[in-house]
N, C-alpha and C positions, 0 to 999 in steps of 0.2 A: 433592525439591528442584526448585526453579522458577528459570529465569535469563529475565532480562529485559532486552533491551539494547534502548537506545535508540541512536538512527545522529542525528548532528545534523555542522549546517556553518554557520558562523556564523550560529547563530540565541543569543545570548544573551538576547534579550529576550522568548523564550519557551518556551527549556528547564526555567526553571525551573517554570513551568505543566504542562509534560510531565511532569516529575519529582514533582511535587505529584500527579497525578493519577495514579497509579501510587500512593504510599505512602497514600494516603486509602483504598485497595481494602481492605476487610473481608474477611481470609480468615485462615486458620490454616497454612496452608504456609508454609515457610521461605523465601526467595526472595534472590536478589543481584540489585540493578539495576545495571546496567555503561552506562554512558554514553559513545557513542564520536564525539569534535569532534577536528579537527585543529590549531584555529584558539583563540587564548588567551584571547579573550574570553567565548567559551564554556565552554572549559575552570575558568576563573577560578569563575563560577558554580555548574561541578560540583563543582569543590572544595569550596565550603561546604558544600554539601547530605554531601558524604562525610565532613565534619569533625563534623554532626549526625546524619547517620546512619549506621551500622556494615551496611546490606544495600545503600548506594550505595559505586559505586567511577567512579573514573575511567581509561580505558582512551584515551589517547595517539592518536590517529589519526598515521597519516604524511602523509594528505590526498589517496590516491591511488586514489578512489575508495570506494562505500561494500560492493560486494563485496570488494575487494582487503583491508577493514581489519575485515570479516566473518569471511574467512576468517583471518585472523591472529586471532580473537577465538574463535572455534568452540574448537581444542583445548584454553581454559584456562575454557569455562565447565563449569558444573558438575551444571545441572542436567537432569533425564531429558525436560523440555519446553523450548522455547526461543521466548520469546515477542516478535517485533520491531516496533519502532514509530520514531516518526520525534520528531525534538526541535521541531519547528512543530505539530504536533498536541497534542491530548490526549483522554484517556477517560474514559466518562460512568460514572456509580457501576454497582459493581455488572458491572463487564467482565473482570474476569479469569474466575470461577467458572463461566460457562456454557462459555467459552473448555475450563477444564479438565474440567470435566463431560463433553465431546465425545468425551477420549481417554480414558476407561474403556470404550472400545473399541476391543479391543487391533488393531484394520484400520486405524481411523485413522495418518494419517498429518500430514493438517497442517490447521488450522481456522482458517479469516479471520475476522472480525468486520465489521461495518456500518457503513461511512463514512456522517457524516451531516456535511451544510454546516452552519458557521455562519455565512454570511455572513448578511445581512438578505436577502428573498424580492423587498425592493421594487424595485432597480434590476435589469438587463439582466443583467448577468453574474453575481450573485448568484440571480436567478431559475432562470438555466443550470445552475449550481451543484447546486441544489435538485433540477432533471428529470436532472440527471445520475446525480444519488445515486438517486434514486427509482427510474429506468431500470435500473439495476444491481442496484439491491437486491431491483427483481419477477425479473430473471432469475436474479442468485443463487435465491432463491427457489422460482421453477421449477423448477431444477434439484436442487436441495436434495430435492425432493417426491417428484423421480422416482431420487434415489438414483445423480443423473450427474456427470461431472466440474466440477468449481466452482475455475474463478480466482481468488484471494487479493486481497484488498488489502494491500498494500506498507504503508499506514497502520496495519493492526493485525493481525496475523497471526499466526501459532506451528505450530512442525512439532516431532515428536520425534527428539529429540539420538540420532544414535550411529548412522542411518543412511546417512544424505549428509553424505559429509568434508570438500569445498570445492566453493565458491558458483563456476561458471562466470561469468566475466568477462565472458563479449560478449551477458548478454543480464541483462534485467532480475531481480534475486532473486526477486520475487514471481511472476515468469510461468513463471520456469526450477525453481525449486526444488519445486512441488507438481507440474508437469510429470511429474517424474522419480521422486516418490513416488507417485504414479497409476501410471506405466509397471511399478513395483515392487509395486503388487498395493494399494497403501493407498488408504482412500478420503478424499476432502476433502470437509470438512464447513461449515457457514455456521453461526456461533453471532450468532444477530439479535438477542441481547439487549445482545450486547458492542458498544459501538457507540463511536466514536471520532469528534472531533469535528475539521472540518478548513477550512482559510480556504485560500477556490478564486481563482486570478485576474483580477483587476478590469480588464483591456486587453485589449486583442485580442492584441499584440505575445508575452505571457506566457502568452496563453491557445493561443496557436497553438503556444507553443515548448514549454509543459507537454504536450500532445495530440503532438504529433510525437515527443519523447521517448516518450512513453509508446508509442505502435503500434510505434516502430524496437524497443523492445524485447522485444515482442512476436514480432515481422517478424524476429527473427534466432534463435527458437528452432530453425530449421531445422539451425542449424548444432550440435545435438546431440543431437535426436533426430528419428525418423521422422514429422513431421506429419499423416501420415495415419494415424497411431495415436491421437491426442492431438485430442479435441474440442475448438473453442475458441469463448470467448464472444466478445471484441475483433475483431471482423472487418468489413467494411465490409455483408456480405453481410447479417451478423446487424442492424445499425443497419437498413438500409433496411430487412429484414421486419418488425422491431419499430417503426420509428417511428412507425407512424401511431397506434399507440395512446397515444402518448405525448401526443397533442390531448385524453385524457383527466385531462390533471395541470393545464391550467391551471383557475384560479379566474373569471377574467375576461377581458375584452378586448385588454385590451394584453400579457397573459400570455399569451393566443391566439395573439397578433402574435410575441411573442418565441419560441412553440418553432416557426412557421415559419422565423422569421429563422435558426434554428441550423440547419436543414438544410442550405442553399448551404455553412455556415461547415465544420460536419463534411465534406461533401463537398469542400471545398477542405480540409479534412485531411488527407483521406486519399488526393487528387489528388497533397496533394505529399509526403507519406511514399513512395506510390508515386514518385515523380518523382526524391526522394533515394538511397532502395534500391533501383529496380528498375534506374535510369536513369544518375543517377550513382553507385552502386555505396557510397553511404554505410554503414555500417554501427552501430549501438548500442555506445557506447565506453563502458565505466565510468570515472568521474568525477565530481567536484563539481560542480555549476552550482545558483545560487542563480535561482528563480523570484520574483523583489523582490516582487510583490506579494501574494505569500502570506504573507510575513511580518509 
């Protein structure tokens, strides 16, 4: 048995894309899709899809974050894998199966898939987009080869049910939850064929505020386990040694210009991540926040 929850917050105008792209997967396993909104115009949407199909249900958010309403949602699924995704995204044919192909390996512990941009390549932050994914998916990759620890993406991910009971609150699911199956002997795996498709932020405003979520929660796994245990790809130290290769992804001239332009921009990232947690003492809060222009 296979459980599939999707985490969404008022995105009704593209859950049901998420939802489609999940029941199109050719497979023979049994599976339940649980869709978790707090907000009713998403919910409204998931309703129908569960009044057509009998493996969707809808599962009630209280709206208090999306571990807070994870872990309310862990004790009643059902099946021995557990595969998360987000209700702004969706997956490309053919992603579930390599996904479970991973864990007939009974060390495995939890297996990401391949975020891939949709924006268009042509403008500026759509281009970022593109060397983002690419940037992640040669070091997933790397590491994948040598058999080392590999970071999840939050966009398409899956761990097996019945070892980790509740998702820690103060940091990201995706950073904290293979963390802790690494530290338990499991290994994390990269399945490249699974690839999920994602719309990145078109401003600066939403591109600075997505990237700063993202490191704070990264930046507070200290508070549960030993860091010095735990390999990590997200770090500021990793971006500088790898970027320069990254002058191998553009096409042309003004794609030149743009992966210069993103260096100052990640360094003022990660200037003011440090500046929030080291300095004012902020911390990674689980909650809803909508990134508008991802939607």
């Amino acid at each position: 048995m296979l459980s599939i929850i999707i985490t969404s917050f008022k995105e009704p105008n593209t859950i049901g894309k998420a939802i489609d792209s999940f029941l199109q997967q050719k497979t023979n396993i049994d599976y339940e899709l649980i869709v978790s909104a707090p907000d009713k115009e998403t919910q409204e949407i998931v309703e129908i899809y569960a009044k057509k199909y009998n493996q969707v249900r809808l599962f009630k958010d209280p709206g208090k974050g999306k571990s807070y309403a994870l872990n309310l949602l862990l004790p009643k699924v059902r099946g021995d894998i557990i595969i998360l995704s987000d209700g702004d995204v969706y997956i490309g044919e053919n992603s579930i199966v390599p996904i479970l192909n991973e864990f007939k390996d009974e060390n495995v512990g939890c297996v990401t898939g391949k975020p891939v941009s949709s924006d268009s390549r042509k403008n500026k932050f759509g281009y970022w987009s593109h060397l983002l994914c690419h940037a992640a998916h040669r070091l997933r990759l790397k590491k994948a080869r040598k058999n080392e620890f590999i970071e999840c993406s939050g966009y398409l991910w899956a761990f097996k049910n019945g070892i980790i009971d509740k998702f820690p609150k103060g940091a990201a699911e995706d950073t904290i939850i293979p963390v802790l199956f690494y530290l338990k002997g499991f290994k994390v795996k990269y399945a490249t064929q699974s690839k999920v498709y994602v719309k990145f932020p078109t401003n600066f405003e939403d591109f600075l505020e997505q990237k700063n979520r993202t490191a704070k929660g990264h930046e507070s796994l200290y508070k549960y386990v030993d860091i010095t245990k735990v390999p990590r790809m997200k770090t500021f130290r990793n971006e500088f040694i790898g970027g320069f290769e990254l002058f191998k992804f553009p096409k042309n001239i003004k794609e030149f210009w743009w992966t210069f332009l993103l260096f100052p921009l990640r360094l003022y990232t990660w200037t003011s991540v440090f500046y929030q947690t080291k300095v004012k003492k902020e911390e990674y809060k689980d909650g809803w926040k909508r990134i508008e222009s991802t939607k």
